[in-house]
C-alpha positions in Angstrom: -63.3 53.8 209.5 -65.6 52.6 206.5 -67.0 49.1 206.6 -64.9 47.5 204.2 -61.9 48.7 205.9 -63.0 47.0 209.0 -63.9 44.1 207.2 -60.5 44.1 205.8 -58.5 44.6 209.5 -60.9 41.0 210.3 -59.9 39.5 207.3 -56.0 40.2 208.0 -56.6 39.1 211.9 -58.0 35.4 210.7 -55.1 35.3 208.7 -52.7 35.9 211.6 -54.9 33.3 213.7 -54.6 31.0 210.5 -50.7 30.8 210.1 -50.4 30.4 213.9 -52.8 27.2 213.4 -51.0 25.9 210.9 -47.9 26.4 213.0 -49.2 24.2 215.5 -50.1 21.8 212.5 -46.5 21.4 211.6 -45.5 21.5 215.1 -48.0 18.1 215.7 -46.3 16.6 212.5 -42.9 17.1 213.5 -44.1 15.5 217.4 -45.6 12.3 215.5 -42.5 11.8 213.2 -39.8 12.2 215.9 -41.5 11.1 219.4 -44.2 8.6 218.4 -42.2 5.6 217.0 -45.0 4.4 214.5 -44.2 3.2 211.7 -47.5 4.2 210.1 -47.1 7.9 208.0 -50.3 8.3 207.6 -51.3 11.1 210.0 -48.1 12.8 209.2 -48.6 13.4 205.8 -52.3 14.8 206.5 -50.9 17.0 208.9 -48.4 18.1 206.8 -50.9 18.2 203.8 -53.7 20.8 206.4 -50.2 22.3 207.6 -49.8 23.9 204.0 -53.6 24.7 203.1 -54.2 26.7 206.1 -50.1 28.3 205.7 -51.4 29.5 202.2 -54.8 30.1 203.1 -53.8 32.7 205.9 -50.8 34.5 204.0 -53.8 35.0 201.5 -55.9 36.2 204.3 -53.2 38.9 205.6 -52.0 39.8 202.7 -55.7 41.4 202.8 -57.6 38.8 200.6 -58.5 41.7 197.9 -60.9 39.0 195.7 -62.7 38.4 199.1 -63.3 42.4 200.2 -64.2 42.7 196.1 -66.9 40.6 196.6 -67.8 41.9 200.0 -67.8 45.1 199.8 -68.0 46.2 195.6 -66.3 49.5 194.7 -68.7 52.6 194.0 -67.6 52.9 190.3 -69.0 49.3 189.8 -72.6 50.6 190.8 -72.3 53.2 189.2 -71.5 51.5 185.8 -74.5 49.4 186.8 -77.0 52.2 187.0 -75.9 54.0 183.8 -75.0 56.6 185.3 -71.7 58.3 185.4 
């Protein structure tokens, strides 16, 4: 298994760990809209608001974040094109 492939299986496992979080981030929101009785929204709508970074955040993540590896890990051809060589 090459580096970048590993990289890539950690990449896709924070994602997994990321939509779980921001499971638990709609889960709080829907516990302070139905059980607190305040009749401040405040904290709702910023957990609502982290709920759907971190949701899009991680689907990114396990879809396999391809821009993120790119820049990790560059491809061969690119070095090659670098050195002049091909």
């Amino acid at each position: 298994m090459t580096p970048r492939e590993c990289f890539g299986i950690a990449i896709r496992t924070i994602g997994i760990l990321l939509l779980f979080a921001s499971v638990m981030y709609l889960y709080s929101a829907l516990a302070l809209l139905f059980f607190s009785g305040m009749p401040r929204n405040y904290p709702l709508v910023s957990y609502l608001g982290a709920s759907a970074v971190v949701f899009i955040v991680g689907l990114y993540f396990l879809r396999g974040a391809p821009r993120l590896v790119r820049f990790a890990y560059p491809s061969a051809n690119l070095s090659n094109d670098l050195d002049g060589s091909a």
